[in-house]
MISEGU-34706 format. One record per residue: residue in one letter; x, y, z of N, C-alpha, C, O in turn. Coordinates in steps of 0.1 Angstrom, whole numbers, plus 5000, padded with zeros to 4 digits. Example, Ala and Ser with C-alpha at 12.3 -4.5 7.8 and 13.67 -1.06 7.14 Angstrom:
2
a513249435078512349555078513249675078514249675085/s512849785071513749895071512950005079513450115080/
//
This chain:
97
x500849885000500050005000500950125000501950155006/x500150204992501450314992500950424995500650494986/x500650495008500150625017501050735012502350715011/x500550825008500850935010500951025026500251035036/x502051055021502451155039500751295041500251355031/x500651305046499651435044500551515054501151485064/x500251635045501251755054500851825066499851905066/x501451805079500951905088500352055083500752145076/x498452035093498152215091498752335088498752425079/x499652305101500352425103501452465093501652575087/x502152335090503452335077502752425067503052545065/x501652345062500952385052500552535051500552565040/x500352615059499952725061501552825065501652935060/x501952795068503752885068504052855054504752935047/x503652745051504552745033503552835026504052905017/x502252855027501452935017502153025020502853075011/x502253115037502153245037503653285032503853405028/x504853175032506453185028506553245016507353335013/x505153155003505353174992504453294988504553344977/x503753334997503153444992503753624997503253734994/x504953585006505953685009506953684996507453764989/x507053574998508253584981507553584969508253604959/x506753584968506053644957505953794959505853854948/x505853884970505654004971506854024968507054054956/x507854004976509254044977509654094961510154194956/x509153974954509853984940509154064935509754154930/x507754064934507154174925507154324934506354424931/x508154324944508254474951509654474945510254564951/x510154434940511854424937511854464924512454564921/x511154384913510654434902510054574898510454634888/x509054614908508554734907509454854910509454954903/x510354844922511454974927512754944910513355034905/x512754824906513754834894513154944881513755024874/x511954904882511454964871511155144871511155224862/x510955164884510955314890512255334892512555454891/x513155254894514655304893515255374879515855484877/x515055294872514655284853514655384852515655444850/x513355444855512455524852513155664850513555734841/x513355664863514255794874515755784868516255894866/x516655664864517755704859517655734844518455794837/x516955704843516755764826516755894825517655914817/x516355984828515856094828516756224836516656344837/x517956104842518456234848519856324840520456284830/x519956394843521456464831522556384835522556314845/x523256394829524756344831525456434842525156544846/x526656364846527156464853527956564850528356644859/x528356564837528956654830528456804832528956904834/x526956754829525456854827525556964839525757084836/x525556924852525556924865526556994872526157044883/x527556994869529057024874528457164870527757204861/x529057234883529157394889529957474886530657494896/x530257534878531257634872531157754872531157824862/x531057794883530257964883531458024879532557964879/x531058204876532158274868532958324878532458364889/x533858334876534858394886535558534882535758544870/x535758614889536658744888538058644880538458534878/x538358794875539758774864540958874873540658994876/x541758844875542958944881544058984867544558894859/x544359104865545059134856546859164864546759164876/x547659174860548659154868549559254857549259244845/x550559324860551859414853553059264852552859154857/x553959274847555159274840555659194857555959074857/x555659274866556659184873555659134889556059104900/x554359154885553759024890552659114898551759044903/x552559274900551859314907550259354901550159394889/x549059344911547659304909547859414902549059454903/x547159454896546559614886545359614889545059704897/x544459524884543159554884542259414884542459324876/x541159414896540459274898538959344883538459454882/x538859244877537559294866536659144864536959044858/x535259194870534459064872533059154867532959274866/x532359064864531159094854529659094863529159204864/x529259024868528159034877528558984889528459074897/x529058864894529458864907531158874908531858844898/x531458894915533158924923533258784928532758774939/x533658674922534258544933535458504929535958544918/x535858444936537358354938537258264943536858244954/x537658134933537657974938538757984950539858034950/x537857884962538857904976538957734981538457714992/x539257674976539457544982539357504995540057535005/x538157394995537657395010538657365020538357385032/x539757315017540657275027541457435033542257435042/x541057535028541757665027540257715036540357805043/x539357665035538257775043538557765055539157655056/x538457805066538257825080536957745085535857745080/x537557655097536457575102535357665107534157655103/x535757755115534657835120533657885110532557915113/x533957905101533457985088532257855083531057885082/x532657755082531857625079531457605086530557545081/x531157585104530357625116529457695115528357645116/x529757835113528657925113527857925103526757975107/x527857895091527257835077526457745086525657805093/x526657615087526157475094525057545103523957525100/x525457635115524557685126523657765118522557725121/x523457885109522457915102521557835099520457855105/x521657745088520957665082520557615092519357625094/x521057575100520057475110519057575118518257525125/
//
């Protein structure tokens, strides 16, 4: 005679609810891929993006001295952040906040 095992209630019922979490899982995995998609498609490059604001021009004489700073709408000078003052980036930080 050849019996079949019948499966514990309970087994039976953790395995539906196992496969019906992995079935979510995957079609929530599926869906964030396709809204990922979505969203990287559409964004600029980073070429696009990169900040290049205009900066002041310094004119200089013959043996190295300033003459004249000549800037168009705003007056700036690239200052490398390792050159800023912490305090300066403190008080920035404590505003915004």
């Amino acid at each position: 005679m050849n019996r079949r095992k019948r499966i514990h209630p309970v087994l039976k019922v953790f395995l539906i609810v196992l496969i019906i979490i992995l079935v979510f899982l995957i079609g929530a995995g599926i869906y964030a891929y396709r809204v990922y998609l979505t969203y990287a498609t559409s964004l600029p490059s980073i070429k696009d993006i990169q900040y290049e604001p205009p900066q002041s021009s310094e004119i200089f004489d013959r043996s190295g001295n300033l003459i004249r700073t000549v800037y168009f709408a705003e007056d700036r000078i690239y200052v490398p952040l390792s050159e800023v003052p912490q305090n300066f980036i403190d008080a920035l930080i404590a505003s915004e906040d």
